[in-house]
PDB file with SEQRES, HELIX, SHEET and CRYST1 records, atoms N, CA, C and O in Angstrom:
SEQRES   1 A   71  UNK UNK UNK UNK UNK UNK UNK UNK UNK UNK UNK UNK UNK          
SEQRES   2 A   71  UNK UNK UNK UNK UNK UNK UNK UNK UNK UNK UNK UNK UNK          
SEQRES   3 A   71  UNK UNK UNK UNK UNK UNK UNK UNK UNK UNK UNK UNK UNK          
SEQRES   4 A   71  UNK UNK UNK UNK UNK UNK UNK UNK UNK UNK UNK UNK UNK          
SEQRES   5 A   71  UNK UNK UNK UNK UNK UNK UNK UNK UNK UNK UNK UNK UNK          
SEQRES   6 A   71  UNK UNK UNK UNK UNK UNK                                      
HELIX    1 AA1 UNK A    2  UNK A   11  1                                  10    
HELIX    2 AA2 UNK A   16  UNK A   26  1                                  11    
HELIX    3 AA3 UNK A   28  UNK A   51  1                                  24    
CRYST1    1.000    1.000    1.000  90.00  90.00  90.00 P 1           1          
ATOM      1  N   UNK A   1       0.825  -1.185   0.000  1.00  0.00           N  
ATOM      2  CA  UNK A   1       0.000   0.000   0.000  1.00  0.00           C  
ATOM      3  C   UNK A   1       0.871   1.251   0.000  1.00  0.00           C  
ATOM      4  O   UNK A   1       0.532   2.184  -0.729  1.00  0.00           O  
ATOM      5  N   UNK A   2       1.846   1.341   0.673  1.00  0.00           N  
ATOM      6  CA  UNK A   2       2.874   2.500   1.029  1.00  0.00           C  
ATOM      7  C   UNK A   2       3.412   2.813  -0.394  1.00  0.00           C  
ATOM      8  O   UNK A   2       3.292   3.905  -0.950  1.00  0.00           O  
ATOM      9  N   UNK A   3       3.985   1.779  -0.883  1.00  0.00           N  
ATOM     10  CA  UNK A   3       4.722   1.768  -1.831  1.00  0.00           C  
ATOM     11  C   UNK A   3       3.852   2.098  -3.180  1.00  0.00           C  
ATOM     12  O   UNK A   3       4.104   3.099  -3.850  1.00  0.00           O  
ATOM     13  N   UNK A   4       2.988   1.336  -3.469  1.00  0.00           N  
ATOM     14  CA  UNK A   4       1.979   2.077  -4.677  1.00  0.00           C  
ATOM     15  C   UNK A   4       1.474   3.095  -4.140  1.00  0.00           C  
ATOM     16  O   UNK A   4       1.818   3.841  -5.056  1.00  0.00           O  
ATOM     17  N   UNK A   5       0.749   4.037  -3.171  1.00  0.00           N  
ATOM     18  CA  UNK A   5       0.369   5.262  -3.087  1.00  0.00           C  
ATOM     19  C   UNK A   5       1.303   6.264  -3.021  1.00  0.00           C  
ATOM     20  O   UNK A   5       0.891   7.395  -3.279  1.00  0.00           O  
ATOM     21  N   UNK A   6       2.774   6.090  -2.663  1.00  0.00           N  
ATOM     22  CA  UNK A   6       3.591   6.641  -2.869  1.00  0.00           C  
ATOM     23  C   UNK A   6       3.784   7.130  -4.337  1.00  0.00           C  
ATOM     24  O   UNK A   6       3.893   8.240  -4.858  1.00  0.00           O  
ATOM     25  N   UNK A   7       3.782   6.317  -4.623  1.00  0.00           N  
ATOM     26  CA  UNK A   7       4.171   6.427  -6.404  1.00  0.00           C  
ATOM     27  C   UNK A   7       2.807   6.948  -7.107  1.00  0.00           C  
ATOM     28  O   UNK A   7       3.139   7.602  -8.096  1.00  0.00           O  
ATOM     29  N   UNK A   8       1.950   6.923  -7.024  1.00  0.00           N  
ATOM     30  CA  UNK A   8       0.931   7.467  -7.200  1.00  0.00           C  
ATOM     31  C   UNK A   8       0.932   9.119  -6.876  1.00  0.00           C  
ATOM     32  O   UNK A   8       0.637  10.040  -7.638  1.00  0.00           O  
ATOM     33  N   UNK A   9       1.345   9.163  -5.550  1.00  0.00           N  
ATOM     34  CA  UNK A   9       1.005  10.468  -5.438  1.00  0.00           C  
ATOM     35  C   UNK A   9       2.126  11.550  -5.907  1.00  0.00           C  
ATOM     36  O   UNK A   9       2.004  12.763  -6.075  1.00  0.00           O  
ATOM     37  N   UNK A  10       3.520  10.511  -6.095  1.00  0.00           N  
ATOM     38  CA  UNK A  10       4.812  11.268  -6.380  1.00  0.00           C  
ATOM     39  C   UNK A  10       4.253  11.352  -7.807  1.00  0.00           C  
ATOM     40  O   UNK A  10       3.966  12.449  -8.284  1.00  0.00           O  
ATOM     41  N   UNK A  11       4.057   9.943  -8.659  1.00  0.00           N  
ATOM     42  CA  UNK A  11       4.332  10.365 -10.098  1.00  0.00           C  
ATOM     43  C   UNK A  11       3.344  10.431 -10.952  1.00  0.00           C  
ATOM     44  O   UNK A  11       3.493  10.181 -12.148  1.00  0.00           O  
ATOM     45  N   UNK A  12       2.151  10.803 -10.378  1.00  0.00           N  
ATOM     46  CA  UNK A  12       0.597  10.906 -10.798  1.00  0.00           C  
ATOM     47  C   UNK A  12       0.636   9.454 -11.737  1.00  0.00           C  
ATOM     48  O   UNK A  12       0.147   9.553 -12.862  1.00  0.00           O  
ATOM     49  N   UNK A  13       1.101   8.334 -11.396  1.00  0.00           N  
ATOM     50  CA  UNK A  13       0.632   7.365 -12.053  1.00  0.00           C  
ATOM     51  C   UNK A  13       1.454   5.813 -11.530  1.00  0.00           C  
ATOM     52  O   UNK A  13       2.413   6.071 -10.803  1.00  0.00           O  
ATOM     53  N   UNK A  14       1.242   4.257 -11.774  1.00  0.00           N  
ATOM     54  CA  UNK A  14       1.752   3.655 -10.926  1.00  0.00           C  
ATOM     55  C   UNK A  14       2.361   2.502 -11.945  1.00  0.00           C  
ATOM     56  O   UNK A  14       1.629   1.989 -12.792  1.00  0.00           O  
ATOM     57  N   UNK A  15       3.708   2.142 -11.810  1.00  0.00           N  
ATOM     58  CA  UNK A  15       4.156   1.187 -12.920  1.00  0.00           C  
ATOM     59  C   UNK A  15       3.287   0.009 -13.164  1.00  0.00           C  
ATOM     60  O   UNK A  15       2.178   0.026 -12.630  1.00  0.00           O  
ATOM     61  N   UNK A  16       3.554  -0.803 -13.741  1.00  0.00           N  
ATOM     62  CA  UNK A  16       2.725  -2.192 -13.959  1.00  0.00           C  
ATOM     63  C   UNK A  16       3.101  -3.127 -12.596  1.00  0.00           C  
ATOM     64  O   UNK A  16       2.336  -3.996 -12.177  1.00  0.00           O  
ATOM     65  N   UNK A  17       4.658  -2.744 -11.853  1.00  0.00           N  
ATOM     66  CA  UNK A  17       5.028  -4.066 -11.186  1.00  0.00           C  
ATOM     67  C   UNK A  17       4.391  -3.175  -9.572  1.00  0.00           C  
ATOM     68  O   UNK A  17       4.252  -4.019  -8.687  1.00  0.00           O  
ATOM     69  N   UNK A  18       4.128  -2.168  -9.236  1.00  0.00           N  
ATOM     70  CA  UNK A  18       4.054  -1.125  -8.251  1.00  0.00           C  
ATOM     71  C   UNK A  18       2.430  -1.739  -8.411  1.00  0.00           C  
ATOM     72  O   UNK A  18       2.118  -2.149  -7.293  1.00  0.00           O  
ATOM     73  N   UNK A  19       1.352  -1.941  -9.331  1.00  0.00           N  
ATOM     74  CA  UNK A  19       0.204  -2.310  -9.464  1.00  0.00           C  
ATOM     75  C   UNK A  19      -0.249  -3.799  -8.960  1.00  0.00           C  
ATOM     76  O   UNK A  19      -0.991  -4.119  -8.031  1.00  0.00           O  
ATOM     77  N   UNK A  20       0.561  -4.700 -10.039  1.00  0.00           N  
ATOM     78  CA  UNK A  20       0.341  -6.162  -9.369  1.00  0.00           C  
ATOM     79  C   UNK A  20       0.662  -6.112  -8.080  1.00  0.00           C  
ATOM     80  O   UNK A  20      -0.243  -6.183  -7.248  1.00  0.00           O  
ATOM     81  N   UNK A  21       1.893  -5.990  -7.713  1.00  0.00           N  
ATOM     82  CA  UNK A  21       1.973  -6.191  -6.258  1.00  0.00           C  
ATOM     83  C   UNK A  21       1.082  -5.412  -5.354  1.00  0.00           C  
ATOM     84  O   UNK A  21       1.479  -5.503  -4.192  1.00  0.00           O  
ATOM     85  N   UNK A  22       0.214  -4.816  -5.460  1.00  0.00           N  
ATOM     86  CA  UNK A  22      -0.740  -4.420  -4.852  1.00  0.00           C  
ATOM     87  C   UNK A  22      -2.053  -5.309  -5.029  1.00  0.00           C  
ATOM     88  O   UNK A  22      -2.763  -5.666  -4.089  1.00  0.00           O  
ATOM     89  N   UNK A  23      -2.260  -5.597  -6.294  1.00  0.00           N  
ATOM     90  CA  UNK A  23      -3.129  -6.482  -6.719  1.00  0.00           C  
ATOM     91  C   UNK A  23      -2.840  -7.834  -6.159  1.00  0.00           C  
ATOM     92  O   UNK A  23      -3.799  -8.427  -5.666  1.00  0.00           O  
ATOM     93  N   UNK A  24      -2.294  -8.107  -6.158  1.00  0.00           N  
ATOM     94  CA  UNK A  24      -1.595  -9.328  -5.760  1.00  0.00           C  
ATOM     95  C   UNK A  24      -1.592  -9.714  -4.309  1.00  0.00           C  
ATOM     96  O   UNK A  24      -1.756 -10.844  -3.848  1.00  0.00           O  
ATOM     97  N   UNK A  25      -1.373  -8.556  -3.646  1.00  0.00           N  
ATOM     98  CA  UNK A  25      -1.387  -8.865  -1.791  1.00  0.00           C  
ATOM     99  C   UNK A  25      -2.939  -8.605  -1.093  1.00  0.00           C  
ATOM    100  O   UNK A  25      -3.488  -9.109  -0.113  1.00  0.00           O  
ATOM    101  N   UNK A  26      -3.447  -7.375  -2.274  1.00  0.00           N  
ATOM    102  CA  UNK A  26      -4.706  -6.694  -1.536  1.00  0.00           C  
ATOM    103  C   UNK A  26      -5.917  -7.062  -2.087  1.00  0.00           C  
ATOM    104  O   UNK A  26      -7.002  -6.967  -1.513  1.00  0.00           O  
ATOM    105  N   UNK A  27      -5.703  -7.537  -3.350  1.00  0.00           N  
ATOM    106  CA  UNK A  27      -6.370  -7.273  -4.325  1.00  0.00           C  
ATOM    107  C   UNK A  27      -7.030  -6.331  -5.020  1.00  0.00           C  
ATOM    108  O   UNK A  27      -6.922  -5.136  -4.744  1.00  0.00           O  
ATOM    109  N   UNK A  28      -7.935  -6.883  -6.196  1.00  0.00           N  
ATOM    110  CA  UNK A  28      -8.165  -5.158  -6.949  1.00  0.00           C  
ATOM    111  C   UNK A  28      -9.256  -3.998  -6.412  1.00  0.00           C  
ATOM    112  O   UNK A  28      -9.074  -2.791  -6.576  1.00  0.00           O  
ATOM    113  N   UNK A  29     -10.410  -4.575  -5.750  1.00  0.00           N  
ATOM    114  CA  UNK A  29     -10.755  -3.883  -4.952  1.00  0.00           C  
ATOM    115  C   UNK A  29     -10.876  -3.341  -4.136  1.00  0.00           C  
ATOM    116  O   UNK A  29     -11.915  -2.726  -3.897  1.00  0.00           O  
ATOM    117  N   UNK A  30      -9.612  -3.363  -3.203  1.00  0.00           N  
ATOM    118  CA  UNK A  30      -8.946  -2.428  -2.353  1.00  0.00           C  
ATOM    119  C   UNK A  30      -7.974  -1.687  -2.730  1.00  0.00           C  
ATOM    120  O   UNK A  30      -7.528  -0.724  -2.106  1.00  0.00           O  
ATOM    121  N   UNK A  31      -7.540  -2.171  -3.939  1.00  0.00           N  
ATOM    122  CA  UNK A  31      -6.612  -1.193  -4.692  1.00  0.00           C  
ATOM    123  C   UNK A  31      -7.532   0.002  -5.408  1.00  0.00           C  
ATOM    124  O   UNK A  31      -7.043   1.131  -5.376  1.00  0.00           O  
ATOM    125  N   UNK A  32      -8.734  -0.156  -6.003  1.00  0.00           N  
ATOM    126  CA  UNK A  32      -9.711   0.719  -6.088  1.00  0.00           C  
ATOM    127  C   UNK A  32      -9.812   1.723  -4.992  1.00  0.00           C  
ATOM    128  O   UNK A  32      -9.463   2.894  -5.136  1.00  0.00           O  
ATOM    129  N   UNK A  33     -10.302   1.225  -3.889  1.00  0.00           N  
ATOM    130  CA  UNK A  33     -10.617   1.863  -2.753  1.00  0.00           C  
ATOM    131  C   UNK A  33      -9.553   2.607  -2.355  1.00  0.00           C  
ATOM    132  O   UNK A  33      -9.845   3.702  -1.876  1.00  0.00           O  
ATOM    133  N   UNK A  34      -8.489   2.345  -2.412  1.00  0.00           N  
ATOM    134  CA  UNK A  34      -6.919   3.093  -2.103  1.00  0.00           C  
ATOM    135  C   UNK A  34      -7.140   4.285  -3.393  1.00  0.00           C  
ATOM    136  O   UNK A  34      -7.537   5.402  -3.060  1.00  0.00           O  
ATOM    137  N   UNK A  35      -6.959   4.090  -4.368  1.00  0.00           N  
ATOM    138  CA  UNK A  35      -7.183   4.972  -5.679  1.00  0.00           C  
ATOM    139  C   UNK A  35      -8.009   6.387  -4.906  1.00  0.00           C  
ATOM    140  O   UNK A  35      -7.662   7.562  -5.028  1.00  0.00           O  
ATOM    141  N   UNK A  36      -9.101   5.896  -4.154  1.00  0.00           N  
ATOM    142  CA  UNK A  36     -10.558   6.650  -4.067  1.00  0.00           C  
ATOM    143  C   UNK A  36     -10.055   7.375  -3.060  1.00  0.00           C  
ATOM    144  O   UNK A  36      -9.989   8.585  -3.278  1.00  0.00           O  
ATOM    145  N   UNK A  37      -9.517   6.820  -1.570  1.00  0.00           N  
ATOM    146  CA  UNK A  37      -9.063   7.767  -0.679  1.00  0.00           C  
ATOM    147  C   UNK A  37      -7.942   8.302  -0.781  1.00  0.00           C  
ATOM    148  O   UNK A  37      -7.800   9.264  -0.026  1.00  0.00           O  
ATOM    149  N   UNK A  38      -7.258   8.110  -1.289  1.00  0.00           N  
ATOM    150  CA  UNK A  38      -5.858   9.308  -2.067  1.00  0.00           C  
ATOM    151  C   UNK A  38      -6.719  10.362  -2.450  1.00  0.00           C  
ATOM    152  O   UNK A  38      -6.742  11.391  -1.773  1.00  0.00           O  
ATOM    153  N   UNK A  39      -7.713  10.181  -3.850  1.00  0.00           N  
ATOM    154  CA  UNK A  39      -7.860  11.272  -4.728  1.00  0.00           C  
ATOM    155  C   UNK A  39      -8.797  12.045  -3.786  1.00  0.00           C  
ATOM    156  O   UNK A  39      -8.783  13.273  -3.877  1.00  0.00           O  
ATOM    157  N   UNK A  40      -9.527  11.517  -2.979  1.00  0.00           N  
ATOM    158  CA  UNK A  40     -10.546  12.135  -1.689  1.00  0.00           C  
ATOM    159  C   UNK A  40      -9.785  13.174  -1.189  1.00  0.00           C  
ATOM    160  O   UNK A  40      -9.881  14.379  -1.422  1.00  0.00           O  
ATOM    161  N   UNK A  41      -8.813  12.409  -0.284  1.00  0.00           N  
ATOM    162  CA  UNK A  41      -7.393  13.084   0.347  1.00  0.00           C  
ATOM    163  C   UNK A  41      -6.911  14.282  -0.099  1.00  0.00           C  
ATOM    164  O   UNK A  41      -6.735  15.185   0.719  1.00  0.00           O  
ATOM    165  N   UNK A  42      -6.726  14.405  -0.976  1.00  0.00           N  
ATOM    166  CA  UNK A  42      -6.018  15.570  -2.163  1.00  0.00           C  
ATOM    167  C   UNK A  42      -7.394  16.102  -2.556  1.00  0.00           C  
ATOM    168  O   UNK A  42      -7.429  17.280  -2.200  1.00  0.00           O  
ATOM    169  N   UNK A  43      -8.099  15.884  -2.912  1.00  0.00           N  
ATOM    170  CA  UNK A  43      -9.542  16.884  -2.732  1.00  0.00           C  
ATOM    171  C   UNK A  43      -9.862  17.750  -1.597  1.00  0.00           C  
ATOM    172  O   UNK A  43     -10.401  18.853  -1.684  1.00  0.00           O  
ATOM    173  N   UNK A  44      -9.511  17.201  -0.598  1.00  0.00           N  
ATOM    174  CA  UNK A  44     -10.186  17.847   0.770  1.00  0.00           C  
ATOM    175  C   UNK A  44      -8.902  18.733   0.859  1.00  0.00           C  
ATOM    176  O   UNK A  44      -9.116  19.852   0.395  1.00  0.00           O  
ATOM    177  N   UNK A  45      -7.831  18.582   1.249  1.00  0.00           N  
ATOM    178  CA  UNK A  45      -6.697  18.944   1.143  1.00  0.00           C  
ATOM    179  C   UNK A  45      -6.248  20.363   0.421  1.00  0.00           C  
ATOM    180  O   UNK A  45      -5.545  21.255   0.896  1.00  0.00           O  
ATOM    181  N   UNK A  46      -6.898  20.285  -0.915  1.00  0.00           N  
ATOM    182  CA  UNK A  46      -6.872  20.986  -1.903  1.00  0.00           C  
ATOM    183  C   UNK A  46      -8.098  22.141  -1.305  1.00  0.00           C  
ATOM    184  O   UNK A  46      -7.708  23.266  -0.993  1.00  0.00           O  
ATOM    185  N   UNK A  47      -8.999  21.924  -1.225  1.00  0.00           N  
ATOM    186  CA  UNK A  47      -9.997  22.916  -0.501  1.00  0.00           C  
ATOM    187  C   UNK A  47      -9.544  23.390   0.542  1.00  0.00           C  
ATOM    188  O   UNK A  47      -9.538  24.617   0.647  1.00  0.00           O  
ATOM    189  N   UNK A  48      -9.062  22.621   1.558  1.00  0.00           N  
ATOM    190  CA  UNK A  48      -8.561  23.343   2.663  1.00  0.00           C  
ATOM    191  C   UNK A  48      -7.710  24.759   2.540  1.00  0.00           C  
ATOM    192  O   UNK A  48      -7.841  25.909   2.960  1.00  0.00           O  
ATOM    193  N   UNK A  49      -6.659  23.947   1.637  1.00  0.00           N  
ATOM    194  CA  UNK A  49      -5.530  25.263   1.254  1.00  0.00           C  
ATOM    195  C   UNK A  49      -6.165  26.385   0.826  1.00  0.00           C  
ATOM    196  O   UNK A  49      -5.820  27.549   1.030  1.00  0.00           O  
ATOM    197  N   UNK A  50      -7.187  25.955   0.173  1.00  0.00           N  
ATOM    198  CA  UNK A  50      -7.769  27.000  -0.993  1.00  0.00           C  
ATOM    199  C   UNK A  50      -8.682  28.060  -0.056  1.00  0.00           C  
ATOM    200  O   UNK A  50      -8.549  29.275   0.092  1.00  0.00           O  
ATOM    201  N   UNK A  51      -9.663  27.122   0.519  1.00  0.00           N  
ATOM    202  CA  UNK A  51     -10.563  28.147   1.273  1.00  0.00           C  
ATOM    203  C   UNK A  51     -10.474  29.274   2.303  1.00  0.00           C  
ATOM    204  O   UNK A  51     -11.135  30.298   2.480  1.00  0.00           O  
ATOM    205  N   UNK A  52      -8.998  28.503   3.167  1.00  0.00           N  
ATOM    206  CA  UNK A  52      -8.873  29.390   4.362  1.00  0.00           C  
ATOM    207  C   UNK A  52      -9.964  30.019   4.946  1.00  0.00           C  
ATOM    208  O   UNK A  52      -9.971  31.235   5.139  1.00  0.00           O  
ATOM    209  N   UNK A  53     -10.832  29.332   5.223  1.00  0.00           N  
ATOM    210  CA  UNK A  53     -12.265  29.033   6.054  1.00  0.00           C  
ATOM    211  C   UNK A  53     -11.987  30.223   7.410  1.00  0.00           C  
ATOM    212  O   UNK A  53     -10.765  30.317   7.529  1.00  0.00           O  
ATOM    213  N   UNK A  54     -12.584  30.988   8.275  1.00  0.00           N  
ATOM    214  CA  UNK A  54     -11.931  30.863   9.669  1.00  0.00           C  
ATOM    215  C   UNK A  54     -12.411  30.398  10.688  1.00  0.00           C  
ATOM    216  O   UNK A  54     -13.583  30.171  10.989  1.00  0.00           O  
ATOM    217  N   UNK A  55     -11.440  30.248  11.250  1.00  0.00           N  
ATOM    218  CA  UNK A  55     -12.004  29.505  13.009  1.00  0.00           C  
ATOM    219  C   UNK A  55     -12.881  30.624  13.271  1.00  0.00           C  
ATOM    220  O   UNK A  55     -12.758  31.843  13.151  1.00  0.00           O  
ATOM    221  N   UNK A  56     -14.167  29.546  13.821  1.00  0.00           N  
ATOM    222  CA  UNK A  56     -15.134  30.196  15.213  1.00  0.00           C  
ATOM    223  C   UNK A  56     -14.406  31.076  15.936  1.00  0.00           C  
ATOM    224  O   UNK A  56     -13.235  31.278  16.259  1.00  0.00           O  
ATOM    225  N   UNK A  57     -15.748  31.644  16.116  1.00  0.00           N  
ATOM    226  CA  UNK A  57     -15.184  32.459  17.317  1.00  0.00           C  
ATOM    227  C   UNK A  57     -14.476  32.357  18.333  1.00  0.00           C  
ATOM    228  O   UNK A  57     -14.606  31.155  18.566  1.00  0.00           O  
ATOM    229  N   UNK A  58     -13.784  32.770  19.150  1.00  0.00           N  
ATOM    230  CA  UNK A  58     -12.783  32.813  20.633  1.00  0.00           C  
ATOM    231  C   UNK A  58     -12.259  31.426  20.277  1.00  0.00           C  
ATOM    232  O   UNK A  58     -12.366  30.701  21.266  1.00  0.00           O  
ATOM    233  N   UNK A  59     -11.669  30.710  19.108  1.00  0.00           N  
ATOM    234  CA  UNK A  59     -11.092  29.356  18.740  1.00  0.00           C  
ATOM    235  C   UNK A  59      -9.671  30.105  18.663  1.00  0.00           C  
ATOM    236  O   UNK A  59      -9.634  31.254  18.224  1.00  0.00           O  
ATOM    237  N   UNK A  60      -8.749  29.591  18.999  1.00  0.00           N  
ATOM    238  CA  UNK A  60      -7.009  29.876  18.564  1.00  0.00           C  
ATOM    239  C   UNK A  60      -6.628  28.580  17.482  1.00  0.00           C  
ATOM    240  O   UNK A  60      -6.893  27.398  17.702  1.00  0.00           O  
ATOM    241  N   UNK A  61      -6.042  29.041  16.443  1.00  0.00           N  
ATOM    242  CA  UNK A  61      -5.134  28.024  16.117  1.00  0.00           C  
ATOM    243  C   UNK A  61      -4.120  27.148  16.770  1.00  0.00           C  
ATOM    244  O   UNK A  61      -3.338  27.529  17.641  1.00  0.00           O  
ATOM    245  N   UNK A  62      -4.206  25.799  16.220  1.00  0.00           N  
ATOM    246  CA  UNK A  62      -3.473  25.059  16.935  1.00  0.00           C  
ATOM    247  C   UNK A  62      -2.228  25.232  16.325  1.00  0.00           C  
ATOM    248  O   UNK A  62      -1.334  24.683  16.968  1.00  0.00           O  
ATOM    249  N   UNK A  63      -1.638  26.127  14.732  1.00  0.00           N  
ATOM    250  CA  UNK A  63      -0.794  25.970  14.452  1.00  0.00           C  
ATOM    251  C   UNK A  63      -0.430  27.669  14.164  1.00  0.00           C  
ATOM    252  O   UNK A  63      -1.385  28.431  14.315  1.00  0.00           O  
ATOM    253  N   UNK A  64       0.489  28.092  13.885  1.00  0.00           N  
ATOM    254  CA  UNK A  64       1.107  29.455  13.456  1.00  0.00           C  
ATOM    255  C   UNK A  64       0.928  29.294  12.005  1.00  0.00           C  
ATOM    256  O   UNK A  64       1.388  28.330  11.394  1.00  0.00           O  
ATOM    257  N   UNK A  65       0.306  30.177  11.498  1.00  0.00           N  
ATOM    258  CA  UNK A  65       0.224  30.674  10.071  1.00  0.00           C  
ATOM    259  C   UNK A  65       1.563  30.819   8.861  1.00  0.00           C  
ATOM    260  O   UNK A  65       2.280  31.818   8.798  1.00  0.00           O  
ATOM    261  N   UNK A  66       1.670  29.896   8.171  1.00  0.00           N  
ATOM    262  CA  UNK A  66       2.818  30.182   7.070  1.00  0.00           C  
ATOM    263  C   UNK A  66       3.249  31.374   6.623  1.00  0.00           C  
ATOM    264  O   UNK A  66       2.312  32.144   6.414  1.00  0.00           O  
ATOM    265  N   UNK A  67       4.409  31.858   6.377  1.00  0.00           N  
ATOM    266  CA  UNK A  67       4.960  33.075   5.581  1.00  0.00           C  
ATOM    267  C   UNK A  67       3.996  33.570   4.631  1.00  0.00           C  
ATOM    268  O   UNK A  67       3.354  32.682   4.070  1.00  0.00           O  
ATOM    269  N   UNK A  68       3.808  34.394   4.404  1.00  0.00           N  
ATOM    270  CA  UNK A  68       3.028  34.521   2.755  1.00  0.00           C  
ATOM    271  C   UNK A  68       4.138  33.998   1.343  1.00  0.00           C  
ATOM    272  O   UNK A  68       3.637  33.602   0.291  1.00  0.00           O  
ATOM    273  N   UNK A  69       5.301  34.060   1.496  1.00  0.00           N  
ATOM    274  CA  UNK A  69       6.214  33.910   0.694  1.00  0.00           C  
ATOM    275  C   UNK A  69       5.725  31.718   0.404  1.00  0.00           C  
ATOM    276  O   UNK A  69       5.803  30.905  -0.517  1.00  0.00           O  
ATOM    277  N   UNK A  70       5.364  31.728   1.539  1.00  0.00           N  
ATOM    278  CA  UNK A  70       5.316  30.003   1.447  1.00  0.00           C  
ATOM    279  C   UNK A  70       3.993  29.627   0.818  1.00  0.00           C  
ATOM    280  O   UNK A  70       3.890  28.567   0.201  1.00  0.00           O  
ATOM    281  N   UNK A  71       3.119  30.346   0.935  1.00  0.00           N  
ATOM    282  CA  UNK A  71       1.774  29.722   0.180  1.00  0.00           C  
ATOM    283  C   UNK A  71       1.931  30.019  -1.434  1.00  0.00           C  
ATOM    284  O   UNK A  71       1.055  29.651  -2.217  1.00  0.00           O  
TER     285      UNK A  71                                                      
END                                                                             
């Protein structure tokens, strides 16, 4: 699993031998399901960055805000 979602998410795509062996240990419908929560993952992810929503009221961040140079 590590190893094909890795490669997936590094090289937007997954060799033939990075596939079977996923197919092969998990089979293909959890290799589906892996497919689905990656691209989920990076969906939500992707909104997050994007929206910069804000915290409720009297809420503090749990984290310090990035540079602007970094976004």
């Amino acid at each position: 699993m590590y190893n094909f979602a890795t490669e997936l998410v590094n090289t937007r795509q997954v060799s033939d031998s990075a596939y079977r062996a996923a197919v092969d240990k998990f089979g293909e419908r959890t290799v589906v399901d892996l497919i689905g929560v990656i691209g989920y993952y990076h969906f939500v992810s992707m909104l997050l960055n994007v929206d910069r929503y804000p915290l409720p009221e009297g809420t503090q961040a749990e984290l310090k805000p990035l540079p602007s140079s970094a976004r």
